[in-house]
C-alpha positions as CSV (number, residue, x, y, z in Angstrom):
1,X,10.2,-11.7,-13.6
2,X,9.9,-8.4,-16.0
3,X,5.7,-9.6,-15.4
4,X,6.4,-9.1,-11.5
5,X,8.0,-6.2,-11.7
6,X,6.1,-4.1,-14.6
7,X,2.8,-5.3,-13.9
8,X,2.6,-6.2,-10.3
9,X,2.2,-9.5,-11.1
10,X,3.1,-12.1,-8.4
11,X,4.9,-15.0,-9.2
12,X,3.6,-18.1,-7.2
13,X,5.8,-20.9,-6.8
14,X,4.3,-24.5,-5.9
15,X,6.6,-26.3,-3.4
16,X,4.0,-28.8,-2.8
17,X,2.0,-29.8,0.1
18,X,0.7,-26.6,0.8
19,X,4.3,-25.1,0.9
20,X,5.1,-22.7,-1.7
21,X,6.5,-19.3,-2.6
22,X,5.4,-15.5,-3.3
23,X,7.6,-13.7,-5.0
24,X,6.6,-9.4,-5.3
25,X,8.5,-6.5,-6.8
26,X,10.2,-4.1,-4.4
27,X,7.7,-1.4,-4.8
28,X,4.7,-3.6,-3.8
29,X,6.7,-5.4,-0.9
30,X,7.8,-1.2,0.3
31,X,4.1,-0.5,-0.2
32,X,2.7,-3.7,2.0
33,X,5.2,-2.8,4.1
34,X,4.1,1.2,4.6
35,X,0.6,0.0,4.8
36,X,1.1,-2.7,7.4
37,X,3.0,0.4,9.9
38,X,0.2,3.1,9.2
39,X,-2.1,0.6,10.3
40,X,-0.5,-0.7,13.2
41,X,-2.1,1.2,15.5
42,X,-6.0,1.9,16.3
43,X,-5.1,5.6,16.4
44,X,-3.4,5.6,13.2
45,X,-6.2,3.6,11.6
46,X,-8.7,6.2,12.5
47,X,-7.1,9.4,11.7
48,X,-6.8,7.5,8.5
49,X,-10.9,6.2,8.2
50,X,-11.4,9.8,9.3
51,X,-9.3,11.9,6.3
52,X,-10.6,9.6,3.6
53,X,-14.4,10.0,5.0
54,X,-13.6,13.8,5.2
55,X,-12.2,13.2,1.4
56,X,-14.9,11.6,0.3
57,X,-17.2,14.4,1.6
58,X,-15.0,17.1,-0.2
59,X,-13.8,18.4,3.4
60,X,-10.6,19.3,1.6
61,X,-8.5,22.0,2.3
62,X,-6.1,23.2,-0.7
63,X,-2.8,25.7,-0.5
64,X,-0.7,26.9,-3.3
65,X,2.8,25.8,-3.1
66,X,5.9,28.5,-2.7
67,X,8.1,27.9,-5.8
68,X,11.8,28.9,-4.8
Protein backbone atom coordinates (compact mmCIF):
# COMPACT_ATOMS: atom_id res chain seq x y z
CA UNK A 1 0.00 0.00 0.00
CA UNK A 2 2.85 2.62 1.18
CA UNK A 3 3.95 1.85 -2.98
CA UNK A 4 0.29 3.24 -3.86
CA UNK A 5 0.30 5.91 -1.86
CA UNK A 6 4.10 7.39 -2.08
CA UNK A 7 4.72 6.62 -5.48
CA UNK A 8 1.51 6.63 -7.28
CA UNK A 9 1.76 3.26 -7.80
CA UNK A 10 -1.45 1.31 -8.62
CA UNK A 11 -2.15 -1.87 -7.11
CA UNK A 12 -3.90 -4.31 -9.62
CA UNK A 13 -5.72 -7.01 -8.31
CA UNK A 14 -6.44 -10.19 -10.63
CA UNK A 15 -10.09 -11.51 -9.86
CA UNK A 16 -9.84 -13.62 -12.88
CA UNK A 17 -11.79 -13.79 -16.02
CA UNK A 18 -11.14 -10.40 -16.91
CA UNK A 19 -12.61 -9.22 -13.57
CA UNK A 20 -10.23 -7.47 -11.38
CA UNK A 21 -9.48 -4.56 -9.14
CA UNK A 22 -7.60 -0.95 -9.23
CA UNK A 23 -6.73 0.26 -6.20
CA UNK A 24 -5.28 4.39 -6.31
CA UNK A 25 -4.29 6.71 -3.49
CA UNK A 26 -6.63 9.52 -2.59
CA UNK A 27 -4.74 12.25 -4.25
CA UNK A 28 -4.73 10.56 -7.66
CA UNK A 29 -8.43 9.34 -7.42
CA UNK A 30 -9.19 13.56 -6.21
CA UNK A 31 -7.04 14.44 -9.19
CA UNK A 32 -8.92 11.90 -11.94
CA UNK A 33 -11.68 13.14 -10.38
CA UNK A 34 -10.96 17.23 -10.92
CA UNK A 35 -9.74 16.35 -14.30
CA UNK A 36 -12.83 14.26 -15.39
CA UNK A 37 -15.26 17.71 -14.22
CA UNK A 38 -12.88 20.43 -16.03
CA UNK A 39 -13.32 18.40 -18.96
CA UNK A 40 -16.83 17.74 -18.91
CA UNK A 41 -17.74 20.24 -20.97
CA UNK A 42 -16.63 21.36 -24.67
CA UNK A 43 -16.39 24.92 -23.35
CA UNK A 44 -14.33 23.98 -20.42
CA UNK A 45 -12.07 21.93 -22.68
CA UNK A 46 -11.30 24.79 -24.84
CA UNK A 47 -10.71 27.56 -22.56
CA UNK A 48 -8.42 24.95 -21.26
CA UNK A 49 -6.57 23.90 -24.99
CA UNK A 50 -6.58 27.71 -25.34
CA UNK A 51 -4.57 28.86 -21.84
CA UNK A 52 -1.97 26.08 -22.25
CA UNK A 53 -1.48 27.03 -26.16
CA UNK A 54 -1.29 30.75 -24.96
CA UNK A 55 1.29 29.17 -22.20
CA UNK A 56 3.17 27.51 -24.41
CA UNK A 57 3.51 30.70 -26.55
CA UNK A 58 4.61 32.74 -23.40
CA UNK A 59 1.18 34.77 -23.63
CA UNK A 60 1.55 35.03 -19.88
CA UNK A 61 0.46 37.64 -17.80
CA UNK A 62 2.27 37.94 -14.19
CA UNK A 63 1.08 40.17 -10.99
CA UNK A 64 2.84 40.58 -7.67
CA UNK A 65 0.97 39.26 -4.87
CA UNK A 66 -0.29 41.76 -1.75
CA UNK A 67 1.29 40.30 1.38
CA UNK A 68 -0.90 41.30 4.41
Amino acid sequence: MDDVIDNFEPLIINGGKNTGVVVISLEEYNSLNASQHELSSQKNEIRLDTAIEKLKQGNTLSKTLIQD
